[in-house]
C-alpha positions as CSV (number, residue, x, y, z in Angstrom):
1,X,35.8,3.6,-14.1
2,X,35.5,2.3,-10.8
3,X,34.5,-1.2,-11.7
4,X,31.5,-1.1,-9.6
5,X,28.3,-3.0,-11.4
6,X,25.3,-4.0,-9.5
7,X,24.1,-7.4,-9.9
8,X,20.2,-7.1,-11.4
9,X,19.4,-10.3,-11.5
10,X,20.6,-10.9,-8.2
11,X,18.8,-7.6,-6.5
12,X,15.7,-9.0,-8.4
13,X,16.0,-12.4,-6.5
14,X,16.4,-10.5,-3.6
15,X,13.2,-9.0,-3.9
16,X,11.5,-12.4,-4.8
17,X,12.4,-13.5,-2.0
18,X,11.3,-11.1,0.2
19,X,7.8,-11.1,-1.5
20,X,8.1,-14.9,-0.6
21,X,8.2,-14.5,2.9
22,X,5.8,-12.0,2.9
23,X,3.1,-14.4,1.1
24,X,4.3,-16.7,3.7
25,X,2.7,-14.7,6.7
26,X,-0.2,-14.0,5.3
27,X,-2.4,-16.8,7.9
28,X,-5.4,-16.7,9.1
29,X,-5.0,-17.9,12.9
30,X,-8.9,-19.4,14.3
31,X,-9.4,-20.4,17.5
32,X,-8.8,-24.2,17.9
33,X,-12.5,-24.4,19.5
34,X,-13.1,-25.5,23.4
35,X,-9.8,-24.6,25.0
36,X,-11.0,-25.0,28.7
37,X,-13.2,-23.5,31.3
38,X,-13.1,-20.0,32.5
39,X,-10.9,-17.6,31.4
40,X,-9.2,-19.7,29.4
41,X,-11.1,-18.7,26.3
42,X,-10.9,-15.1,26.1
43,X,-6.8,-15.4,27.1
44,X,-6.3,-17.4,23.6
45,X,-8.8,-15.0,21.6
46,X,-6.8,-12.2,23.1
47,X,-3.2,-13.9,22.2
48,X,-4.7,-15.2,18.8
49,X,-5.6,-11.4,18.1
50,X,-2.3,-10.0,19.1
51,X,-0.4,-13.2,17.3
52,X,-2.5,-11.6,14.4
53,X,-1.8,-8.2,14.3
54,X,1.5,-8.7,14.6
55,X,2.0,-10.9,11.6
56,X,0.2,-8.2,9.2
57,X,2.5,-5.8,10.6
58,X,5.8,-8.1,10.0
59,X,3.8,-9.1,6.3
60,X,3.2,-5.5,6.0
61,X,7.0,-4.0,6.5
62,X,8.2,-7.3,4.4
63,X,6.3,-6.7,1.3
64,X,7.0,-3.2,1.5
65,X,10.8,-4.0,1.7
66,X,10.8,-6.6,-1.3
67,X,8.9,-2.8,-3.6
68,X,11.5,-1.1,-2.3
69,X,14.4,-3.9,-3.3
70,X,12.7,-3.8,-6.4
71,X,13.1,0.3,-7.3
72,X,16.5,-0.2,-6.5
73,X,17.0,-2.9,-8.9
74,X,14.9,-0.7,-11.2
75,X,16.4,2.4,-10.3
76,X,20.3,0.8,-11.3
77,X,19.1,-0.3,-14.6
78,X,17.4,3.0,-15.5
79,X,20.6,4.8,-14.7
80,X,22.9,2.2,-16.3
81,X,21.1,2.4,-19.3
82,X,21.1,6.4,-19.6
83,X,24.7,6.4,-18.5
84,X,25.3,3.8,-21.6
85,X,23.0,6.0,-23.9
86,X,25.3,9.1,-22.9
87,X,28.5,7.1,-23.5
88,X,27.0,6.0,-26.9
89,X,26.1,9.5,-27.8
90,X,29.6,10.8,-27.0
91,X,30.9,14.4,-25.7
């Protein structure tokens, strides 16, 4: 034995967490309205849009981390629990 055990309920936080922070960039960003003469407008609707974009990507590539966090959580118990029924089972 090696004494290697992964810690499930701590993997599982993990990926809590991570679906936390995702949910946390999900916001809508609306122009604040009259932002000045000229081009002044269009500059903040173009940052806005980009501010935007980028935020679904960052949401995006977080919520997908926190599934994958969770598989591996998943993944440890299903093997822990086969490797226990095989023990159990004996040669």
């Amino acid at each position: 034995m090696t004494g290697f055990e992964a810690d499930l309920p701590a993997i599982g936080s993990a990926a809590a967490a991570l679906r936390t922070a995702a949910d946390s960039l999900a916001v809508e960003l609306a122009p604040p309205g009259d932002v000045g003469p000229g081009r002044l407008g269009p500059a903040v609707a173009a940052l806005l849009a980009t501010a935007s974009a980028d935020l679904a990507s960052a949401r995006t590539t977080v919520t997908e981390m926190s599934a994958s966090v969770a598989r591996v959580r998943d993944t440890y118990a299903d093997l822990d629990m086969g490797a226990a029924s095989r023990f159990d089972q004996g040669p």
